[in-house]
Backbone as CSV, one residue per row, in Angstrom:
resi,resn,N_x,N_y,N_z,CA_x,CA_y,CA_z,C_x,C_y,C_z
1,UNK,4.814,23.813,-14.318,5.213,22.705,-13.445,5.053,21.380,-14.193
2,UNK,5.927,20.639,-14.015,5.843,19.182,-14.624,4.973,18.163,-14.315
3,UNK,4.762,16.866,-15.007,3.573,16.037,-14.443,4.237,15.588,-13.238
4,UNK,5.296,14.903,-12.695,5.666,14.950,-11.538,5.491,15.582,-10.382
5,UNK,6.244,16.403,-10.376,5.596,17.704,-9.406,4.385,17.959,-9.167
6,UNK,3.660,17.987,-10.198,2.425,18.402,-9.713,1.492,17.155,-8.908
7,UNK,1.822,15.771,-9.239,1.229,15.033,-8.392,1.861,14.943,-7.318
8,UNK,3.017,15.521,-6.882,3.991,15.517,-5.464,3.613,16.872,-4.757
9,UNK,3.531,17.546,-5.421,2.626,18.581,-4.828,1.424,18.146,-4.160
10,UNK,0.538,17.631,-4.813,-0.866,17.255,-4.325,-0.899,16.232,-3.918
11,UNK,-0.064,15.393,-3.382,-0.233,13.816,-2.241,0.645,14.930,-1.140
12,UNK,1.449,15.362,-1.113,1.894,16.211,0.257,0.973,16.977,0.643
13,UNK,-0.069,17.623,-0.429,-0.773,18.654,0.596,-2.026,17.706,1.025
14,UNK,-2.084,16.913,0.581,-3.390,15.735,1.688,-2.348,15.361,2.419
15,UNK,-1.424,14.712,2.241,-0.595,14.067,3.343,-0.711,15.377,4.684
16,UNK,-0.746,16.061,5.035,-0.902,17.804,5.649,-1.947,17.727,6.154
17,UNK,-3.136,17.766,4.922,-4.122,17.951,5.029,-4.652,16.940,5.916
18,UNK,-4.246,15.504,5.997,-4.703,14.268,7.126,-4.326,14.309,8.102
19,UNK,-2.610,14.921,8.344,-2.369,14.850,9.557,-3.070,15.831,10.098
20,UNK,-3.371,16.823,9.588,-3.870,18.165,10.344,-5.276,17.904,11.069
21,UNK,-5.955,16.979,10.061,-7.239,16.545,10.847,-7.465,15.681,11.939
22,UNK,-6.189,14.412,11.570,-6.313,13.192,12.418,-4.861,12.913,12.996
23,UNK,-4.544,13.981,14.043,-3.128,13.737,14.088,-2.585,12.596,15.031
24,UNK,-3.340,11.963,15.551,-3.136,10.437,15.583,-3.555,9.443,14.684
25,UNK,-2.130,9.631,13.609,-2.413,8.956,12.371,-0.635,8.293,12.088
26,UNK,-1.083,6.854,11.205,0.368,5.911,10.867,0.108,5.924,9.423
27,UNK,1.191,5.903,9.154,1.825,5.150,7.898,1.842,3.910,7.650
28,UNK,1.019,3.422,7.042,1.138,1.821,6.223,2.165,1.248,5.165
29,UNK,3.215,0.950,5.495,4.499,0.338,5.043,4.716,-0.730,4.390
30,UNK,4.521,-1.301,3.256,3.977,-2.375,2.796,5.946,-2.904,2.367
31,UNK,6.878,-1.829,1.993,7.910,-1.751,1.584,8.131,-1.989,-0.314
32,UNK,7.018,-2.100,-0.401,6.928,-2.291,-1.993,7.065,-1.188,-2.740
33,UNK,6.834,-1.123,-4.181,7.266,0.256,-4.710,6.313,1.614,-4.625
34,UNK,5.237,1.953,-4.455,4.484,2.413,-4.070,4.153,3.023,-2.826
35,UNK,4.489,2.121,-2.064,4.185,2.292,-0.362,5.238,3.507,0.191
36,UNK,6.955,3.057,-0.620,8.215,3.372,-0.607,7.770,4.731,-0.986
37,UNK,7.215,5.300,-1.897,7.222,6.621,-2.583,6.293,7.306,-1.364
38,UNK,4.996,6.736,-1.076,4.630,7.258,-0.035,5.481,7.935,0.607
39,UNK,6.228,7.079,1.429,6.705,7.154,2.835,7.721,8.269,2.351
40,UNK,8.479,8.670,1.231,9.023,9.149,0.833,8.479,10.787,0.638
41,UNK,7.103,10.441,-0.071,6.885,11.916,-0.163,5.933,12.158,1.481
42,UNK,6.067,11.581,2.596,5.451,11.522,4.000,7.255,12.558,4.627
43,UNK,7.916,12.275,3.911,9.053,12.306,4.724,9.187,13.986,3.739
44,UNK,9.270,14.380,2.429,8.978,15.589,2.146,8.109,16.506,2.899
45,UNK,6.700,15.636,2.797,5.800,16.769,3.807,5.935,17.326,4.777
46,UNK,6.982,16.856,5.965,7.425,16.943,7.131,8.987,17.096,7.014
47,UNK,9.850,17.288,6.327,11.038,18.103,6.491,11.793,16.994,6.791
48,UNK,11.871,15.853,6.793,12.494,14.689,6.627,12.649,14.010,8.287
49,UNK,11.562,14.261,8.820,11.339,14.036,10.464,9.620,13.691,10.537
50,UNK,9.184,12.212,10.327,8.032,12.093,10.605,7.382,12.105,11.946
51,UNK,6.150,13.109,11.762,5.414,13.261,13.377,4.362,12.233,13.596
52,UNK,4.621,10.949,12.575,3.767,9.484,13.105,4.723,8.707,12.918
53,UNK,4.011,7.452,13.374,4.443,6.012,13.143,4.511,5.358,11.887
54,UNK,5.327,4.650,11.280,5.168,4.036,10.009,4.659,2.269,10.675
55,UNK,3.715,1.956,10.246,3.156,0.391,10.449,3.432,-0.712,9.382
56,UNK,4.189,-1.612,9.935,4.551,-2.820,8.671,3.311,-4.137,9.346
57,UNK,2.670,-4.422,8.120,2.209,-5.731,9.014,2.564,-6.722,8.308
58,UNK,2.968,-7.704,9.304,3.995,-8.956,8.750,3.193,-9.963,8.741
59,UNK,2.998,-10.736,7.749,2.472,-12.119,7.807,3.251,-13.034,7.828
60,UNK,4.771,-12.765,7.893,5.773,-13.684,7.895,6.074,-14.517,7.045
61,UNK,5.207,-13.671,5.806,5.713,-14.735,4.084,5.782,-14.045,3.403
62,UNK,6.610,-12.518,3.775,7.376,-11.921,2.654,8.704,-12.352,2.287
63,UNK,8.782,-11.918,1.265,10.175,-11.800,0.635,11.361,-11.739,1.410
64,UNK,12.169,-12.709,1.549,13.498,-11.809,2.918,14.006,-10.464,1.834
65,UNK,14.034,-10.202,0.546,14.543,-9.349,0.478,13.521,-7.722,0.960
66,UNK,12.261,-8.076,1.075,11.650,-7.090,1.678,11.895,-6.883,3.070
67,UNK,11.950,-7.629,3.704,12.854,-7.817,5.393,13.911,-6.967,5.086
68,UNK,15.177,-7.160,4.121,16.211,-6.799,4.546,15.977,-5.294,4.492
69,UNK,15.284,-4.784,3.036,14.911,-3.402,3.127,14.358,-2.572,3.889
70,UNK,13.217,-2.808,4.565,12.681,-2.732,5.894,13.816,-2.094,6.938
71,UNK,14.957,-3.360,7.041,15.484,-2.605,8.067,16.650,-2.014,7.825
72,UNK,17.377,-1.881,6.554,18.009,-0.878,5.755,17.583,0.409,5.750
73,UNK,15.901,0.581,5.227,16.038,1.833,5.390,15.357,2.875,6.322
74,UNK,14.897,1.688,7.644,14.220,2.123,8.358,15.780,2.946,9.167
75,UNK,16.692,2.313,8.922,18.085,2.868,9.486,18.587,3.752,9.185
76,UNK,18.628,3.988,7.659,19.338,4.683,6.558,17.949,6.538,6.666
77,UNK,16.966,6.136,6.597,15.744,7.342,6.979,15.891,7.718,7.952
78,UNK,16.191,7.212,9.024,15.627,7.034,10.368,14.625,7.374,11.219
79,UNK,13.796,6.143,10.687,12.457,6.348,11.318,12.421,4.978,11.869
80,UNK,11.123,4.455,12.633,11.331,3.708,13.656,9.880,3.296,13.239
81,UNK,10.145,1.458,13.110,8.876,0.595,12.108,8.259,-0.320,13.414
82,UNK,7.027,0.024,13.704,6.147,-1.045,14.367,5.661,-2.102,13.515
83,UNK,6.196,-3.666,13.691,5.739,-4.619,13.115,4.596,-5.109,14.137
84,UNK,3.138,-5.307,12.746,2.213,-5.863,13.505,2.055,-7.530,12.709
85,UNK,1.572,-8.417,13.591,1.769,-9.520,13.152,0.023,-10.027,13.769
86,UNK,-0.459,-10.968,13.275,-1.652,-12.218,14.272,-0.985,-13.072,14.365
87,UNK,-0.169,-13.472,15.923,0.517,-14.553,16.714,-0.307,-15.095,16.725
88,UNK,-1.193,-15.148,16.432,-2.364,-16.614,17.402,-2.492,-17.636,15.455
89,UNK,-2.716,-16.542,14.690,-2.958,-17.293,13.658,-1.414,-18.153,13.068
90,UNK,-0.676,-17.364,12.995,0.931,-17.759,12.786,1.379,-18.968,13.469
91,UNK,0.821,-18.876,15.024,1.072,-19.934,15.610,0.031,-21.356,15.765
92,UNK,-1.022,-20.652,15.002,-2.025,-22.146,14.470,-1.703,-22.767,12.850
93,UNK,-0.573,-22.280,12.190,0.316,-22.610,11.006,-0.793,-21.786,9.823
94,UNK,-1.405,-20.542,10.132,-1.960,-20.193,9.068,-1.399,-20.253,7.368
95,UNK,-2.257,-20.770,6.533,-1.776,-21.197,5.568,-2.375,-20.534,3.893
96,UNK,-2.335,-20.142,2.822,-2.946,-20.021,1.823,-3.410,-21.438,1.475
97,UNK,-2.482,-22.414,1.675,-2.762,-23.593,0.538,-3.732,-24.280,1.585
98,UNK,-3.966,-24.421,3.077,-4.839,-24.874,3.463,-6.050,-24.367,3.816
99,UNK,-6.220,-22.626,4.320,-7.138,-22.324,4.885,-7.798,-21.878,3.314
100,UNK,-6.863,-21.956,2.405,-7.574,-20.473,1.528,-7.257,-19.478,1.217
101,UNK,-7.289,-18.728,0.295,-6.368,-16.905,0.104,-7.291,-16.339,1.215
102,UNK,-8.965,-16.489,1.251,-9.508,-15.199,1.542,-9.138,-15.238,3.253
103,UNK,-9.163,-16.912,3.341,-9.369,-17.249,4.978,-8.104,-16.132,5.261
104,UNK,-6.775,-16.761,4.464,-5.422,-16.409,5.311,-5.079,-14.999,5.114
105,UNK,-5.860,-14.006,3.835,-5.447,-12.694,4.031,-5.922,-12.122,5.327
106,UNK,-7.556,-12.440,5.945,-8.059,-12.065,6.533,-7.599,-11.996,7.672
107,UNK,-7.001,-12.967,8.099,-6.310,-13.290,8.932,-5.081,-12.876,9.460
108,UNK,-4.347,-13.149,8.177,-2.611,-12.454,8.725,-2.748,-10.817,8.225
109,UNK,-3.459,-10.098,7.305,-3.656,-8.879,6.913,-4.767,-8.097,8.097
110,UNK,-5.572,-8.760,7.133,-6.786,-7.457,7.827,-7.174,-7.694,9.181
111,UNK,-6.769,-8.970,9.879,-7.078,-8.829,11.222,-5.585,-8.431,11.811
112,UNK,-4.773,-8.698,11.477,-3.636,-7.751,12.229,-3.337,-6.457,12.068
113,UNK,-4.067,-5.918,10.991,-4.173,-4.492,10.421,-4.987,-3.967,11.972
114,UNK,-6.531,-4.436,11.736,-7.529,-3.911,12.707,-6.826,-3.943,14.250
115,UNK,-6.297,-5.241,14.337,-5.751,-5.215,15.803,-4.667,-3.535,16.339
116,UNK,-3.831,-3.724,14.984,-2.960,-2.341,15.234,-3.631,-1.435,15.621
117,UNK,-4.684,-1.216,14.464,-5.458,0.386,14.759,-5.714,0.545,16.106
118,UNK,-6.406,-0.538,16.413,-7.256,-0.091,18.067,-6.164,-0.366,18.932
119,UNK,-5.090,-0.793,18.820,-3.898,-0.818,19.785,-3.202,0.854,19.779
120,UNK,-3.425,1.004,18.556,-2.304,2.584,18.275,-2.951,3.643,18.385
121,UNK,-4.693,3.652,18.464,-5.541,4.407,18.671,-5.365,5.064,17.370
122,UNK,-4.887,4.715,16.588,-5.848,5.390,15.093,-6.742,6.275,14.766
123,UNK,-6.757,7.279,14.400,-7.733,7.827,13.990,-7.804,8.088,12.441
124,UNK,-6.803,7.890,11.873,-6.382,7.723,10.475,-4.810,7.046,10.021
125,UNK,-5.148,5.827,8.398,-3.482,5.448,8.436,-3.200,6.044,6.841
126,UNK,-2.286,6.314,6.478,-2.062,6.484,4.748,-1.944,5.062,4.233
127,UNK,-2.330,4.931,3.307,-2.014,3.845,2.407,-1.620,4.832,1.142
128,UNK,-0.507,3.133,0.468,0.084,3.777,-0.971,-0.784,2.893,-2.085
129,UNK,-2.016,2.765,-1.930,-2.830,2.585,-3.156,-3.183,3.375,-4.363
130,UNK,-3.321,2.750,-5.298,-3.825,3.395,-6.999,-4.893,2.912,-7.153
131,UNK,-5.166,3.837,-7.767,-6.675,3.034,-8.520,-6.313,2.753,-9.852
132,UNK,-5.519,2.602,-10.725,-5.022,2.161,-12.164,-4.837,0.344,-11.328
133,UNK,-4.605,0.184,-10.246,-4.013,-1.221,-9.914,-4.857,-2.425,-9.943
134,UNK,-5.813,-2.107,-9.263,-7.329,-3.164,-9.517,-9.040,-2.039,-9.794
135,UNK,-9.492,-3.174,-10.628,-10.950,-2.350,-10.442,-11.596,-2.186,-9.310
136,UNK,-11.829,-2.631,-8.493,-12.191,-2.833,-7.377,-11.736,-1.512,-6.076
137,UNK,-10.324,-0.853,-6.563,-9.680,0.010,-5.777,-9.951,1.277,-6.685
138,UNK,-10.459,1.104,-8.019,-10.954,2.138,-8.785,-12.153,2.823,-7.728
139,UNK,-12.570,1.945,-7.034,-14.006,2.594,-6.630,-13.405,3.510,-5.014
140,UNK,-12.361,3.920,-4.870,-11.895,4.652,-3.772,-11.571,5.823,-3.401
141,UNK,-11.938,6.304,-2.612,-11.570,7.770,-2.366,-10.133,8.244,-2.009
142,UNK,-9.987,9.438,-1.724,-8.649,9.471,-1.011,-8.808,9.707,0.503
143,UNK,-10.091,10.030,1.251,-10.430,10.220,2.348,-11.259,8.851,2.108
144,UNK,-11.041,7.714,2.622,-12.033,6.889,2.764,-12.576,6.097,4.291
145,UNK,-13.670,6.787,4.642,-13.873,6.149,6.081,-14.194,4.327,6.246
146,UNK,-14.147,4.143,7.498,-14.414,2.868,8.041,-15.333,2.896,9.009
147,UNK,-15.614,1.649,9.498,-16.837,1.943,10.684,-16.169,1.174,11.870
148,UNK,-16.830,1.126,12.853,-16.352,0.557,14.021,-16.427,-1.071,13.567
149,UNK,-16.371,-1.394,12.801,-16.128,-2.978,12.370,-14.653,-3.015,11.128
150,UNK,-14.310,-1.826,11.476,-13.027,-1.855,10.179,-13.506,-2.313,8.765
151,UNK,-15.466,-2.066,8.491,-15.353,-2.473,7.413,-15.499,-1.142,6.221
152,UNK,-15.340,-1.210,4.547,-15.418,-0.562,4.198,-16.666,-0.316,3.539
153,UNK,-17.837,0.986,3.567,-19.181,0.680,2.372,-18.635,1.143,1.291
154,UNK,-18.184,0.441,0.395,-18.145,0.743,-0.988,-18.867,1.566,-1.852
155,UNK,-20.335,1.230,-1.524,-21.838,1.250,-2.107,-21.697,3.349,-1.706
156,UNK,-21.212,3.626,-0.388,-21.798,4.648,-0.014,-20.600,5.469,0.784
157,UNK,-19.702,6.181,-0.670,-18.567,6.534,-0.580,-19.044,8.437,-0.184
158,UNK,-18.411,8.795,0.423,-18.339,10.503,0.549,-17.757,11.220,-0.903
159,UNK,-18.721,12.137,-1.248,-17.924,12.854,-2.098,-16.989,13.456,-2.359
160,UNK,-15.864,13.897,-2.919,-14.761,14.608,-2.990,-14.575,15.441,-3.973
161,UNK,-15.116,17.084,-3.631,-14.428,17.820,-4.771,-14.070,19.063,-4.074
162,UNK,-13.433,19.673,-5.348,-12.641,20.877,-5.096,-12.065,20.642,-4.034
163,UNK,-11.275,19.424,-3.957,-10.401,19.353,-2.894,-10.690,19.780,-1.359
164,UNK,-12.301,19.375,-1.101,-12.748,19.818,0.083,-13.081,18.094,0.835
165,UNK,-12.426,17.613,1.693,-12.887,16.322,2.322,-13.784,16.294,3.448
166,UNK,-14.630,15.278,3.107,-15.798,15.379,4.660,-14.415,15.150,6.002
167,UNK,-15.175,15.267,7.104,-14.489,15.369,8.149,-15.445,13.942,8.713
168,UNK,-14.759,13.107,9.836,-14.912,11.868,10.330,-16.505,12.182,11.006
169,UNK,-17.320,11.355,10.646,-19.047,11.535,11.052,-18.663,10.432,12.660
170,UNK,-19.996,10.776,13.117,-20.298,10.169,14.413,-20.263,8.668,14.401
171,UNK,-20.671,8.022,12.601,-20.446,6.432,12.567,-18.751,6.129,12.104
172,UNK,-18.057,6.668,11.938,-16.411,6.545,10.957,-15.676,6.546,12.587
173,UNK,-15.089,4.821,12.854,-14.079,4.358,13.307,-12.402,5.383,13.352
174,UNK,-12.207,5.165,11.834,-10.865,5.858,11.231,-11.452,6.202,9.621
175,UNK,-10.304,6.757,9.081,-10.188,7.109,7.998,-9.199,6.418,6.927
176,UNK,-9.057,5.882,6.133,-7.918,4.985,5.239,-7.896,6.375,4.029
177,UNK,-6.327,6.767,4.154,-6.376,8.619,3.196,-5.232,8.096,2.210
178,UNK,-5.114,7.676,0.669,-4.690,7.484,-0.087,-4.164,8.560,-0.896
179,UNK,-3.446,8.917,-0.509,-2.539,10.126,-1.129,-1.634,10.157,-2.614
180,UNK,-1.681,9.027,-3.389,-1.386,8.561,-4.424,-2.457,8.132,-5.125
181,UNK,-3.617,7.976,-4.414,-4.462,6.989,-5.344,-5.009,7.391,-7.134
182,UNK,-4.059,8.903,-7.734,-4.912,8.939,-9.017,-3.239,8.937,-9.532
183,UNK,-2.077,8.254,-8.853,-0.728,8.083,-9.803,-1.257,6.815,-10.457
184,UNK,-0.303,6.552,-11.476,-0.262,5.735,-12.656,1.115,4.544,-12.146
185,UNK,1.451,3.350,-12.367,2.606,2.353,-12.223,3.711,3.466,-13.049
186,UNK,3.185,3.912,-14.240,4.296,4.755,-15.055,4.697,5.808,-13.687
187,UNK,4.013,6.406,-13.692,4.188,8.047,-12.359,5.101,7.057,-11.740
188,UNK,4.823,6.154,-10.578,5.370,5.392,-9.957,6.770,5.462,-10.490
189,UNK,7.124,4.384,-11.531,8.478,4.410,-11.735,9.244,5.345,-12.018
190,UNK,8.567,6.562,-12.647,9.605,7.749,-13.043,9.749,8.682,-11.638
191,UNK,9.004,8.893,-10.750,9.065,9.333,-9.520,10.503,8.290,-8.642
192,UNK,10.048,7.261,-8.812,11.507,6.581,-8.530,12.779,7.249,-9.097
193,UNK,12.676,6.845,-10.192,14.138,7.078,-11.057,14.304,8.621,-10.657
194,UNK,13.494,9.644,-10.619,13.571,11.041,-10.364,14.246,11.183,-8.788
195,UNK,13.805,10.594,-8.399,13.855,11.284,-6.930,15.015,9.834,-6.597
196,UNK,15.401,9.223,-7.302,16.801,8.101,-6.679,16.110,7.279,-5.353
197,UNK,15.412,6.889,-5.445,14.536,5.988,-4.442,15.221,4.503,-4.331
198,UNK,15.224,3.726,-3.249,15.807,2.703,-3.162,14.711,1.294,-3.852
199,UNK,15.195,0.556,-4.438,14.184,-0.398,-4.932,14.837,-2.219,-4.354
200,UNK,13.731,-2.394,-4.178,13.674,-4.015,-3.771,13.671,-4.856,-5.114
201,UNK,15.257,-5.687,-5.206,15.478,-5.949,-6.515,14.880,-7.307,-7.140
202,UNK,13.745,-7.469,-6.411,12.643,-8.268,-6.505,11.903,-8.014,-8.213
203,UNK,11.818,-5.888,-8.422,11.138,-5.862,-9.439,11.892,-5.843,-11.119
204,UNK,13.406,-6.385,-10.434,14.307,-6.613,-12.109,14.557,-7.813,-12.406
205,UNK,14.343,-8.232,-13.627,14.370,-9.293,-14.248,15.441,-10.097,-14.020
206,UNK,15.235,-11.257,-13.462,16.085,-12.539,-13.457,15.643,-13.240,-14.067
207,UNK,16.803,-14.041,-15.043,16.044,-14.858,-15.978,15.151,-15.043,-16.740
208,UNK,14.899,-13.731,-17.150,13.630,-13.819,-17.638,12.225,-13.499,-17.148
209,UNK,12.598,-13.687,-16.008,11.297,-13.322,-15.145,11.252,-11.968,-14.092
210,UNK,10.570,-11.125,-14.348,10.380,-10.184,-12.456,9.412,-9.874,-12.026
211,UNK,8.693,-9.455,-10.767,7.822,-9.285,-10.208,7.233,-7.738,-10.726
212,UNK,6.078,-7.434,-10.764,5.669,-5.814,-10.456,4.770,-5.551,-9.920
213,UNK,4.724,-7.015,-8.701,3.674,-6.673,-7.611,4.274,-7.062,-6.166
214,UNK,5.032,-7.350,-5.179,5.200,-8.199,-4.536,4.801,-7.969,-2.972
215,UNK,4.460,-8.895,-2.196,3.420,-8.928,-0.867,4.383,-10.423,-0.258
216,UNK,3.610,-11.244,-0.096,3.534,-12.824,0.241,4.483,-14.045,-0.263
217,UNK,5.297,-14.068,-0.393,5.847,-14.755,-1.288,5.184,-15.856,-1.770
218,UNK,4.105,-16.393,-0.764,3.185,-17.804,-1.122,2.220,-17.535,-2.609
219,UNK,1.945,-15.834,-2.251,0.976,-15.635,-2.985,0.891,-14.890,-4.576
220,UNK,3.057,-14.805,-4.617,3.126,-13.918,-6.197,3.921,-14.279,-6.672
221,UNK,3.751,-14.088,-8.055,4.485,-15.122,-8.944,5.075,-14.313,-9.855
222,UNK,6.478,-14.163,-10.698,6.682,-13.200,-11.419,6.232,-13.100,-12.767
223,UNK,6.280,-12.586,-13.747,6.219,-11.944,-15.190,7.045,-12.318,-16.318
224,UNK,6.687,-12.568,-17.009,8.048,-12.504,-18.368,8.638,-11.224,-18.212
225,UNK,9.923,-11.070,-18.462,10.173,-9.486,-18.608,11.904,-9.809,-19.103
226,UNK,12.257,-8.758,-19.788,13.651,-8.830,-20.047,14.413,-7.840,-18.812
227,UNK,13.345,-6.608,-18.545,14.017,-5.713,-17.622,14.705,-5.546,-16.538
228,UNK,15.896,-5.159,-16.807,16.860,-5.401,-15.240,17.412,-4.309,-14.643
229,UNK,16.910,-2.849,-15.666,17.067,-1.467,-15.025,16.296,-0.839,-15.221
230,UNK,16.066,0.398,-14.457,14.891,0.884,-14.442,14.752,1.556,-15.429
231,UNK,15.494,2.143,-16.493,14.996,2.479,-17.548,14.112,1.448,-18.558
232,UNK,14.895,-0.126,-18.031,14.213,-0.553,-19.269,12.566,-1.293,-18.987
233,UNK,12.319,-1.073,-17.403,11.143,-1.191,-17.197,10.187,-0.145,-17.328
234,UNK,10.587,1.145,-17.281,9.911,2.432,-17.996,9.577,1.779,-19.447
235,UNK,10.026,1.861,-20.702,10.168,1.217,-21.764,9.498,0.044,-21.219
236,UNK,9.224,-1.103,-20.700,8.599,-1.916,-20.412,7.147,-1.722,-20.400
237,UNK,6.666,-1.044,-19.602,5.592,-0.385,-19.366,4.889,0.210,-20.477
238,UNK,5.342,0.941,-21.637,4.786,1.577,-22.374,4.454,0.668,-23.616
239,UNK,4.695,-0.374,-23.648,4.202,-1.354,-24.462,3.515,-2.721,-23.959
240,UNK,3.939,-3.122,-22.845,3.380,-4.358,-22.356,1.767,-4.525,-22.182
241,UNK,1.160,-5.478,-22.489,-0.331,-6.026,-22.004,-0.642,-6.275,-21.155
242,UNK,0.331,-6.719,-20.187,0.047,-8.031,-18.781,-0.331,-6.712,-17.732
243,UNK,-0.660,-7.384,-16.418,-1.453,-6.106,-16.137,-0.415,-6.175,-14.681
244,UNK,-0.921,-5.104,-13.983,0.525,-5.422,-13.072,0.455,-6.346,-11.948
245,UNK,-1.027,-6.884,-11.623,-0.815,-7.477,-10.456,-1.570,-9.041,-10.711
246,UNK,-0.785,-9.147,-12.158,-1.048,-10.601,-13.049,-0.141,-11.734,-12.103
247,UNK,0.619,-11.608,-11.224,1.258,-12.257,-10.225,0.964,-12.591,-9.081
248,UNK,-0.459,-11.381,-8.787,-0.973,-12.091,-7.305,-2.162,-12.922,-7.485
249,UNK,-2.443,-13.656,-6.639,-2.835,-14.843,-6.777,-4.299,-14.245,-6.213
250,UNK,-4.274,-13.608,-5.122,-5.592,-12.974,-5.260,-6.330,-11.822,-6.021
251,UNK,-5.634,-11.734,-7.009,-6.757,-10.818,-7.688,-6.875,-11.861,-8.785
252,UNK,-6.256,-13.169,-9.074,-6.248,-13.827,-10.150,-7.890,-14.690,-9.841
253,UNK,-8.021,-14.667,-8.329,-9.191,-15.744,-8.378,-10.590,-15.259,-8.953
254,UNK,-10.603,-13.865,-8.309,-11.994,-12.963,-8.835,-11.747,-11.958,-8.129
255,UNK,-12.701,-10.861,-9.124,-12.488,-9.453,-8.529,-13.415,-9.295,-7.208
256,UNK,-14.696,-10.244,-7.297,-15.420,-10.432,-5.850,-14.157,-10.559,-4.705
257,UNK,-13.403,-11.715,-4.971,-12.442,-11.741,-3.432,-11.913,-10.441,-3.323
258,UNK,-11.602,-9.646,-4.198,-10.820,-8.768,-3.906,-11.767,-7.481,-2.938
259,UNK,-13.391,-7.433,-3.587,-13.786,-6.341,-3.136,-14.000,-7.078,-1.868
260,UNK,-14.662,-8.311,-1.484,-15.017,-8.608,0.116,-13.650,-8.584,0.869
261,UNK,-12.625,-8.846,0.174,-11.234,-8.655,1.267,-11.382,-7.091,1.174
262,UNK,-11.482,-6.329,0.837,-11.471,-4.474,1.120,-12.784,-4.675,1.531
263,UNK,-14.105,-5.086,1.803,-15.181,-4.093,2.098,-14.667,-4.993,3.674
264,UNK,-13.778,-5.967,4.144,-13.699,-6.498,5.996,-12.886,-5.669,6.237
265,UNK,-11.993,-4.667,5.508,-10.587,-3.963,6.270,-9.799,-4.114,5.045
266,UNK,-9.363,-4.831,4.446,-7.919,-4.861,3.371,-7.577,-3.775,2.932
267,UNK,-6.211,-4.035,2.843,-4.997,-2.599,1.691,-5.811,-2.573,0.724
């Protein structure tokens, strides 16, 4: 079996393996390239008919071209996207440049994240996280619990082997089950190009510049890059230094913001 396959093999059989435990469980939809493969191999696991919800949460400073995709292929799949938003913060002009990154992730992310859960009754969501992406997400499981405060203990992770996962204890809220988390940005793109996946043309080079992270538009900035097809960002990849999420603005400040935005709730 190929390196492909075999990691598509093994994010479908946790993807299985979560619903089977927590079958009031969503999909976290970020629409980025990663999230996309998720939902993609969510839609393999299940015969191309998902038995959850896919969850977008909007802070209302993405990309319109992530909007348009969103509802392209929520049409084109056909599956059916609950946007969660914090109206109260949106409508007090929540801001990066005034409140702050950590104030406004917290805010338009992880408190509209938490609000969903306990609205949708959650008992588990997938996320399309890596751990190659930040150090900080290095330290993650693929079963990773929460507590009734949506926060995460870092410090005091459950073990995982032989592919045996603890089951939700008497203190674990939900579960956050990362079914990608040991792919590579490389895996990523060749799983694209393999499987003809739709891409947000956010990550090909204009002018000189493209993204290979994108969220917020307030909050990412693109790359030098010549690449404008996906072959030549494969080839991109296998030589470049810059790291991939050298564009967001919060992992640029410190890797502390990054772990206290994941240990309140964060992607």
């Amino acid at each position: 079996m190929d390196h492909l396959s075999e990691l598509e093999n093994r994010s479908i059989y946790t993807i299985r393996e979560a619903y089977h435990q927590y079958p009031k469980m969503g999909l976290l939809w970020s629409i980025g390239k990663d999230s996309t493969v998720l939902l993609h191999l969510c839609l393999k696991a299940f015969l191309g008919k998902l038995p959850f919800p896919v969850l977008h949460i909007d802070t209302s400073y993405k990309f319109k071209q992530m909007y348009e995709q969103r509802e392209a292929l929520a049409k084109e799949w056909g599956f059916k996207v609950i946007v969660a938003k914090n109206e109260k913060a949106l409508a007090e002009g929540m801001n990066p440049e005034k409140e702050g990154r950590l104030a406004c992730c917290t805010a338009l992310k992880t408190n509209a994240l938490q609000t969903a859960i306990q609205q949708q009754g959650f008992q588990a969501i997938l996320l399309g996280i890596r751990r190659d992406e930040h150090g900080i997400r290095a330290k993650e499981r693929v079963f990773s619990p929460r507590n009734f405060n949506f926060q995460w203990d870092y410090q005091n992770q459950p073990m995982e082997i032989w592919e045996q996962y603890k089951p939700m204890g008497e203190n674990d809220h939900h579960y956050r089950v990362h079914p990608i988390l040991s792919w590579t940005e490389m895996d990523i793109w060749q799983y694209t190009q393999r499987e003809k996946l739709p891409i947000v043309d956010l990550y090909f080079a204009k002018d000189g510049k493209r993204f290979r992270s994108i969220g917020c538009e307030r909050c990412c900035q693109p790359v030098d890059s010549a690449a404008v097809t996906l072959p030549e960002i494969l080839e991109e990849l296998r030589t470049t230094k810059t790291s991939e999420r050298a564009g967001r603005a919060q992992d640029k400040e410190s890797a502390y913001m990054m772990q206290k935005l994941r240990s309140l709730g964060y992607m």
